[in-house]
C-alpha positions as CSV (number, residue, x, y, z in Angstrom):
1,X,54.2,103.5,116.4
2,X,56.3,103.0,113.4
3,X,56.2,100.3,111.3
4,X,59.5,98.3,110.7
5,X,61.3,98.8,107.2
6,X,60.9,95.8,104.8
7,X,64.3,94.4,104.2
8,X,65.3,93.9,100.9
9,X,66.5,90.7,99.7
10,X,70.5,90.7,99.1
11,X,71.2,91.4,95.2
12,X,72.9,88.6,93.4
13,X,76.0,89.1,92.0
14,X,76.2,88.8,88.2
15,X,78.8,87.4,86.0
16,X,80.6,89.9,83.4
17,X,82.4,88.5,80.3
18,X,85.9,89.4,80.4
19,X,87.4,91.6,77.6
20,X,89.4,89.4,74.8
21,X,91.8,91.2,73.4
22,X,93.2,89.8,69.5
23,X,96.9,89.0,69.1
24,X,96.4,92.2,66.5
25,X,95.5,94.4,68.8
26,X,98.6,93.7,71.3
27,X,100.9,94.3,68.2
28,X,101.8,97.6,68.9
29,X,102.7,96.8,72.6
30,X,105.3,94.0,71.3
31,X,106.3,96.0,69.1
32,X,107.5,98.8,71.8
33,X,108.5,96.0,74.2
34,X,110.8,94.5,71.6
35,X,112.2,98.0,70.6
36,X,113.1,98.9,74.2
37,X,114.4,95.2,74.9
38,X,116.8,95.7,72.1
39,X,117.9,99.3,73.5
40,X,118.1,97.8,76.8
41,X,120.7,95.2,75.0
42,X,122.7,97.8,73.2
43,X,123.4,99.8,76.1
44,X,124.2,96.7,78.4
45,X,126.3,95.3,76.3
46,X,127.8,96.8,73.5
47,X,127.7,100.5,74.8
48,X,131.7,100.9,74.9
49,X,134.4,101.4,72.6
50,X,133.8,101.5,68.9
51,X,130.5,101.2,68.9
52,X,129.6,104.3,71.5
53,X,127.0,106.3,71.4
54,X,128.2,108.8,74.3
55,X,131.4,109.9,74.7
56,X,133.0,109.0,78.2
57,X,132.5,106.3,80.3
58,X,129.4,107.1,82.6
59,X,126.8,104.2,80.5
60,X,129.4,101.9,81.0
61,X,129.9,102.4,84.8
62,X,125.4,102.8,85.2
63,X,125.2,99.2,83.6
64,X,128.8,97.7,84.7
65,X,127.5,95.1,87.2
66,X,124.4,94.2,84.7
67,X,127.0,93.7,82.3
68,X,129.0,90.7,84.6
69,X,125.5,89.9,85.5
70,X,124.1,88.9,81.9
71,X,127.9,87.3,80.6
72,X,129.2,90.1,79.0
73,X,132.7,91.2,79.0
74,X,134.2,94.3,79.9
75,X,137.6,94.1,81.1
């Protein structure tokens, strides 16, 4: 005959700290945010005309209905 296993009592779980990050450390990552906000601007709105990057009209018609979506005009 065999003896039965001892059971184990269940483990307890155990807090862990979370991670603080500084305001300096997330710097960088506002910085690219902001940079690609403003590029996302350009092209929405002001990507026509004068002030084109790329010649023909294919930006304006990728971003036409985001433009009537955000205010701006375009014709």
């Amino acid at each position: 005959m065999s003896t039965p296993a001892a059971i184990e009592p269940a483990a307890q779980p155990t807090a862990v700290p979370a991670p603080v990050v500084s305001l300096k450390g997330l710097l960088p990552y506002w910085i690219f945010a902001g940079v690609v906000l403003m590029l996302a601007i350009y092209f929405v709105g002001a990507e026509e005309g004068a002030t084109s990057v790329f010649a023909g009209s294919s930006v304006h018609e990728f971003v036409h209905d985001a433009r009537h979506l955000l205010g701006f005009p375009c014709h």
